[in-house]
C-alpha positions, -999 to +999 in steps of 0.1 A: -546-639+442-551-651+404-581-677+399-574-699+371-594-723+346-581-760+354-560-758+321-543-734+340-551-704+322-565-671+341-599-665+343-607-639+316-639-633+335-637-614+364-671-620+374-655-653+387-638-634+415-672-610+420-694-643+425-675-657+454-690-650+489-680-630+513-662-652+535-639-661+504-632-627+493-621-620+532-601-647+528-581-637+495-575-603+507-562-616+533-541-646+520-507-627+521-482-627+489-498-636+453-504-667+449-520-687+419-549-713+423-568-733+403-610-732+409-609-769+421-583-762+442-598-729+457-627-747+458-610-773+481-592-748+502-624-730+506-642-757+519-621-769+544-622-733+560-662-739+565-673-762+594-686-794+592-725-798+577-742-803+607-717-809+637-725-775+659-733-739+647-720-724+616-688-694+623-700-662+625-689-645+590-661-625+590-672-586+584-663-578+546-625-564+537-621-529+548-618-509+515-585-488+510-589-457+529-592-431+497-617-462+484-637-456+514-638-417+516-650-417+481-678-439+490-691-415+514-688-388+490-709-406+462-736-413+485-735-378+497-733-366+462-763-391+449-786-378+479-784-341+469-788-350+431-816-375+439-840-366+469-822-391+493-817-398+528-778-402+532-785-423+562-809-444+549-801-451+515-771-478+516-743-482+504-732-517+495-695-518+487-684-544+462-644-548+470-630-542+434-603-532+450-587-563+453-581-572+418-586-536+406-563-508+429-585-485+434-615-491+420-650-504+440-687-505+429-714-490+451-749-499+454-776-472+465-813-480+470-838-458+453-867-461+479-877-432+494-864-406+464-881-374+463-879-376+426-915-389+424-922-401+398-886-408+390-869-394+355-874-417+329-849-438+312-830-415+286-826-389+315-809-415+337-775-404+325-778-370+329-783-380+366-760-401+368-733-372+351-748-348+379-739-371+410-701-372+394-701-337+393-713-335+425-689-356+437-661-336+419-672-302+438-672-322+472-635-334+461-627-298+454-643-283+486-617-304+507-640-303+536-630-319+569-642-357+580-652-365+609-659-394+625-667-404+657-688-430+680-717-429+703-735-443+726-767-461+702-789-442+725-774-408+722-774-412+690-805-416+682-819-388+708-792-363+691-799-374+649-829-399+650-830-413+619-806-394+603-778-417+611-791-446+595-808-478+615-798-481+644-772-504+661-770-536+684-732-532+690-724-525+724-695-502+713-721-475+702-726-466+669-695-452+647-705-422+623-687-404+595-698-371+586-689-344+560-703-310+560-730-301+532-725-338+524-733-372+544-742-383+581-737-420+579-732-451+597-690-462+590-679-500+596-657-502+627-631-518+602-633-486+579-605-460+584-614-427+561-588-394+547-589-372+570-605-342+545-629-352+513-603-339+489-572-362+499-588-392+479-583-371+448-607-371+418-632-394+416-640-411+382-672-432+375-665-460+353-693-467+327-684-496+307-699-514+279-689-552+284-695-581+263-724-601+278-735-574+301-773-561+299-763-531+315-728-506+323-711-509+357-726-475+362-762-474+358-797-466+371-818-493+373-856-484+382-870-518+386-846-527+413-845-493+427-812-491+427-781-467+414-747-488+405-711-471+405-680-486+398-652-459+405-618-454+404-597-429+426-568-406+421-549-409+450-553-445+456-526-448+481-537-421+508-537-425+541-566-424+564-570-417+603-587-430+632-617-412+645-609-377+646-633-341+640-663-328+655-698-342+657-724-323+640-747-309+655-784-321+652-799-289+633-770-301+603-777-335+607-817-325+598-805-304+570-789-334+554-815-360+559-845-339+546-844-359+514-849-330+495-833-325+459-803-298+466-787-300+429-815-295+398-800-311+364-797-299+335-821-316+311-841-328+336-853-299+358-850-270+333-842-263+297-810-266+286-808-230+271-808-216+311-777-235+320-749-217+317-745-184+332-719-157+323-689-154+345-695-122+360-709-122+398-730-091+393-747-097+366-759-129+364-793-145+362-810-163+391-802-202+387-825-231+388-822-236+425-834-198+428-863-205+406-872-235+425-868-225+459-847-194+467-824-211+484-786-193+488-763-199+465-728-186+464-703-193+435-675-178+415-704-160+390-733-151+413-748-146+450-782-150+453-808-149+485-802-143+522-765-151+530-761-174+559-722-171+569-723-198+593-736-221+568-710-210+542-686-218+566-697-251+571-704-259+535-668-248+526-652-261+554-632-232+564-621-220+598-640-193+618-616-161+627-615-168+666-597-141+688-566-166+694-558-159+655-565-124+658-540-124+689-514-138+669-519-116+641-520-085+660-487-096+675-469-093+640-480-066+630-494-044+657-465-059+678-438-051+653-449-015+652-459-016+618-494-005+619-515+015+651-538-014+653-554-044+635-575-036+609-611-029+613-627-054+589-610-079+613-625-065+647-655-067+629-656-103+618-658-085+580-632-105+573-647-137+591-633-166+575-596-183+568-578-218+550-544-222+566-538-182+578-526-198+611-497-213+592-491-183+576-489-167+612-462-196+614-439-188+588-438-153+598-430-163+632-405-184+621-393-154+598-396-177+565-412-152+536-447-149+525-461-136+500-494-118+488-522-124+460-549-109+448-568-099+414-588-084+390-613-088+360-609-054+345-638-033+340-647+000+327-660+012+361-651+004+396-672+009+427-663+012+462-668-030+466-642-037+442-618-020+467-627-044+494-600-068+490-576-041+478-580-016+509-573-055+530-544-067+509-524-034+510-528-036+552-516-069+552-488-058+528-479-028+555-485-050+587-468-083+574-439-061+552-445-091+524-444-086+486-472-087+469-490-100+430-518-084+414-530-101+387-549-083+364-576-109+339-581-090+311-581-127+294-607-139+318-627-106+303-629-114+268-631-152+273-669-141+291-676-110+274-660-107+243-669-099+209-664-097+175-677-077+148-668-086+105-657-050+103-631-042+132-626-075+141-626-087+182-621-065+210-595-082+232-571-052+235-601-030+250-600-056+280-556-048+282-569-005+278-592-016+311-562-033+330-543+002+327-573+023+342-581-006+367-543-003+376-541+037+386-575+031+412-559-004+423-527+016+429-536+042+444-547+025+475-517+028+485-492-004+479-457+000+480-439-001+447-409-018+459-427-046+471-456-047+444-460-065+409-489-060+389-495-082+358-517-085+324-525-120+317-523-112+285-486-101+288-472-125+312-487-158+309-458-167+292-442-167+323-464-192+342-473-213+312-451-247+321-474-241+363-507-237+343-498-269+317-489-288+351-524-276+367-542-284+331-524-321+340-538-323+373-573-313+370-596-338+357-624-318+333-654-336+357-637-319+388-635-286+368-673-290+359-684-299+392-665-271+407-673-242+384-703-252+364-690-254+327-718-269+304-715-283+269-717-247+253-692-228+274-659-223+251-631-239+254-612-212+268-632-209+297-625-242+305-594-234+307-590-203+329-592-217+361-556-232+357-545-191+348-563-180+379-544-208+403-508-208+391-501-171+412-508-194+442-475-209+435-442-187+440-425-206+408-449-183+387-430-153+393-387-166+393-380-128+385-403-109+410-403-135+440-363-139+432-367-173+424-378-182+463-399-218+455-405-218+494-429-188+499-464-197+512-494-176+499-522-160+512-548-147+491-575-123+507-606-126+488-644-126+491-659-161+499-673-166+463-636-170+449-630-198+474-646-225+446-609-213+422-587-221+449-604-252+465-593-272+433-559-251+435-556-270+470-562-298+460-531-305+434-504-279+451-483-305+468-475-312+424-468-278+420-440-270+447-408-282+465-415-313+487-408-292+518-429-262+512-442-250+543-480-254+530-478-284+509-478-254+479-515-249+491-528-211+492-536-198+526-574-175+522-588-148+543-626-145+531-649-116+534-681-112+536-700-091+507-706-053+505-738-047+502-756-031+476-777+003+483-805-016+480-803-038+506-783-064+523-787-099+507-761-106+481-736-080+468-733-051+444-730-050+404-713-029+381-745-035+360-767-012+380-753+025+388-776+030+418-766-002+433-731+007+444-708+042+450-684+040+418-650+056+421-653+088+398-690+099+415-691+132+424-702+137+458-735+153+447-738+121+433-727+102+465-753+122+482-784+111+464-778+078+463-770+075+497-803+092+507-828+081+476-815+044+467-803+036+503-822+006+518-839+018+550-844-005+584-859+026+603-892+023+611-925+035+589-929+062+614-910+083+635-933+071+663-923+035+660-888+044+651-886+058+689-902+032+702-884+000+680-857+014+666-841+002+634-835-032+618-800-029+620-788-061+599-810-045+568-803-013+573-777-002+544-762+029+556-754+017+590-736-020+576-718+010+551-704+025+582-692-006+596-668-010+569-658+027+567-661+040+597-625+034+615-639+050+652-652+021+670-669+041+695-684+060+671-700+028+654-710+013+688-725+046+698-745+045+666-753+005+665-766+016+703-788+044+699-802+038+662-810+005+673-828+017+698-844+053+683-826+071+710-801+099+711-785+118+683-784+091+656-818+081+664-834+082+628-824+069+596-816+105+576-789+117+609-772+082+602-773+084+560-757+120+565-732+105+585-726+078+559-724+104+533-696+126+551-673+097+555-683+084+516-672+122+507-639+121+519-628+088+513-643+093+474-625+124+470-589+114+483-590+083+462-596+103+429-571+129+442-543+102+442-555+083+409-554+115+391-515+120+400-510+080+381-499+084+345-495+052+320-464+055+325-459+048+360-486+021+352-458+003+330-433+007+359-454-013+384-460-035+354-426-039+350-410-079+354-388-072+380-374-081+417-392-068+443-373-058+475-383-081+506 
């Protein structure tokens, strides 16, 4: 529909089409193939539709145009997003939709009240953009965390007994109330004429429009604190996706409290701390608490650090991954157990270690459907690796023997220098002591135990060339707002650390390796990894289907087992760091060593006493040595025999020195026969399983 001036020119203002009420806008959205009017004749044909002054009651209004489905979802998100950065109730803070998107594909304007912000008293006027920049970024990590939508109605009653308040007011229509909800995100009230994507990252990257127009006070995208009120115009990436009916799981009322506490979830930078505490090195061990420790203590779990008590179930929520449930297990057990590759299924997957999965039960698929897989996992090299850095290793190269799939290591040495390089006006930088530190990292990686034939291991710095035209495409595909709101890149991170993420994704893709993977395009991935490098391949997921064949089995999107973190010795919360010698086992201790860590740096849930210890037994979920055994200790009755009586400060393993002695035995000989096999692993047979090759699958 075009509006014109009665010379017949179009209306260069499109304020004209903003200004028309509601029942006109329906109207036009609705008035079929483009047609051209003047605004006297509009005018006419809009006043004929209205009744007659005075003859009867007036026509009910017609409900405002349903925005485009993608339109829609990112609505949600924003006022998710602006909730978290602001101190506001998702339910209860609005969400006017202006619809844009009828002269503008793609593009709406959202209104949020202010009332009821936690921010008291609110950030004053020259920090308004830096909230406004931290609700986009928000938004972008939401995008990137693809998390399932659901939506769903209920009776008004049971609605309001299950969530109170936090599903916004309350509703008069006899259908119930109809919710939308995304973990971590938004409980809110949805139109009945709204239809939503069926996951937060199918309406692609969001993009907040601030504009500058001639004879506008203020930009499209603005704060404005006298009206108490936040204003975005938007546009979205994937204008065109589809959306669903009501589909997904209700939450249940302990998330729904979470999300409407009002409290501020994301502190911004230049308004709740100094600007020289933003940006945090890229190493997950070593990195300082963030704000949102300072402030509160709260967890927090990203690709650089893992700080307080770790709440899986929350992760998993957050995330919006898939528990492990036993029918998976079943199905796994049955291709490789079943296939008589391996005795039995692994035990960091009897013991939920390995908890948490994107897409493995498609993976199960293709295998069943014999179509070929293929594994992927990495390394930042270091000088020093500890028994936690063989987590994912020790897991992958099972899989590789149950599953009988070929496998990619790739090895960051770029990633190393990007974060922790340096330079001195003498020798120069010290890049090529990060590609020394890929060989070493190489013999311990290989000697867990991968088969050669069906194993590539790669330098960045060697073999980018080869997945250069994937990581250009990725670079393409990857707004820089979704990149900061996923991995937390500030205005003083370099330029290359930008950049990385793209380097880290493109293994997802089987086109990255034509000579090793025979030039298969096909292949689905699966990546086994702990939880905190699920943030790299959310955004990978998000812009696969660009990346592969039209008829890949995943949409090119990388299946992910997650595991939960080793412990350091002492204690529980969070995981161990290269940093700190007594926090972890490292590969080249000798078992002296071993021993007195174990028994001196070893965080204790026994009791004070040995008294008590009879009588209470020990704190089990604290209690390092004992969650040490449930990842190395393969006898299951053995671990259930000491779970049992050191629980209960009964029987043999009753105190807390029998079980660290145990611990220490088992440490001993798995220690000693991984340096007995590294020692055999020259350089040269480094550069053979280097080698650009075919592997045999």
């Amino acid at each position: 529909l075009i509006i014109t001036k009665e010379g017949g020119q179009e209306a260069d203002n499109l304020a004209v089409v903003y200004s028309l009420p509601t029942r006109a806008v329906a109207w036009a959205a609705a008035a079929g193939p483009l047609r051209r009017f003047s605004a006297r004749q509009f005018s006419n044909v809009m006043a004929a539709e209205a009744p007659a002054g005075g003859t009867g009651a007036k026509k009910p209004r017609p409900p405002p145009p349903a925005p485009p489905p993608a339109v829609g979802t990112a609505a949600l998100l924003i006022r998710g997003a602006a909730a978290r950065v602001l101190g506001l109730r998702p339910g209860l803070c609005g969400g006017d939709l202006q619809p844009v998107w009828v002269t503008e594909p793609g593009c709406a304007k959202i209104s949020i009240s202010l009332e009821g912000s936690s921010r008291t008293p609110f950030p004053k006027e020259e920090q308004h953009r830096r909230l406004v920049d931290a609700v986009e970024e928000e938004v972008a990590r939401l995008v990137a965390a693809d998390a399932p939508i659901a939506s769903f109605v209920l009776d008004a009653a049971d609605a309001a007994a299950r969530y109170g308040e936090a599903c916004g007011s309350s509703s008069s229509s006899t259908e119930g109330v109809r919710l939308a909800y995304v973990p971590g995100a938004a409980l809110v009230q949805l139109p009945s004429n709204w239809s939503l994507c069926p996951t937060a990252g199918a309406c692609g990257a969001v993009q907040f429009l601030v504009k500058e127009e001639e004879g506008k006070k203020k930009p499209d995208t603005t704060i404005v604190v006298k009206r108490k009120q936040l204003t975005v115009k938007y546009v979205v990436a994937n204008a065109d996706a589809p959306g669903r009916g009501d589909a997904g799981e209700a939450p249940s009322a302990e998330a729904a409290k979470e999300l409407d506490s009002g409290a501020v979830r994301v502190p911004v930078q230049g308004v709740d701390f100094d600007l020289a505490k933003a940006d945090a090195p890229a190493d997950s061990g070593g990195a300082d608490a963030s704000p949102a420790d300072e402030a509160g203590g709260d967890m927090v779990v990203d690709p650089w650090k893992v700080k307080g008590k770790i709440d899986y179930n929350k992760l998993v929520e957050q995330f919006g991954s898939t528990r492990i449930n036993e029918a998976l297990l079943t199905r796994m057990t049955q291709l490789s157990v079943g296939k008589g590759r391996v005795p039995k299924l692994h035990r960091w997957l009897r013991r939920s270690i390995f908890f948490s999965h994107r897409d493995m039960d498609q993976v199960c698929k293709c295998l069943e459907d014999s179509k070929p897989c293929y594994l992927y996992t990495g390394r930042g090299p270091s000088a020093g690796m500890h028994l936690g850095h063989l987590i994912p290793f020790m897991m992958t190269q099972w899989l590789q023997e149950a599953f009988n799939v070929p496998l990619v290591i790739q090895m960051t040495d770029d990633e190393k220098f990007l974060w922790k390089g340096e330079y001195d006006p003498t020798t120069g930088d010290n890049l090529m002591h990060f590609r020394a530190l890929t060989t070493e990292n190489a013999k311990d990686i290989i000697a867990c135990g991968f088969d050669k034939k069906k194993t590539f291991i790669f330098s960045d710095l060697e073999y980018v060339g080869h997945m250069y035209p994937n990581i250009v495409r990725t670079w393409k595909a990857v707004t820089y707002n979704t990149a900061r709101g996923a991995f937390g890149f500030q205005g003083d991170s370099n330029i290359g650390q930008s950049a990385f993420p793209a380097i880290q994704a493109v293994p997802s893709f089987p086109s990255s390796f034509k000579v090793p993977l025979r030039g298969n395009d096909h292949m689905a991935c699966l990546i086994p990894c702990a939880i905190d490098q699920d943030p790299y391949f959310r955004v990978t997921r998000d812009i696969a289907h660009k990346l592969v064949p039209a008829d890949h089995p995943l949409k090119g999107k990388p299946a992910l087992l997650h595991a939960k973190f080793f412990p350091p010795l002492q204690g529980a919360e969070g995981k161990m760091s290269s940093s700190d010698s007594n926090s972890a086992v490292f590969l080249t201790d000798t078992p002296e060593e071993i021993e007195r860590k174990i028994m001196e740096c070893a965080f204790s849930g026994g009791r004070q006493t040995a008294k008590e210890q009879r009588e209470k037994g020990a704190d089990l979920e604290v209690d390092v040595a004992f969650q040490w055994l449930r990842f190395f200790l393969d006898d299951d009755e053995e671990l259930a025999r000491i779970e049992k009586e050191y629980g209960t400060g009964t029987g043999e393993y009753w105190s807390t020195g029998v079980v660290k002695q145990r611990l220490i035995r088992e440490l001993k000989v798995i220690v000693a026969a991984h340096q007995e096999r590294r020692a055999k692993i020259t350089d040269e047979e480094v550069a053979e399983w280097m080698r650009v090759r075919e592997l045999e699958f």
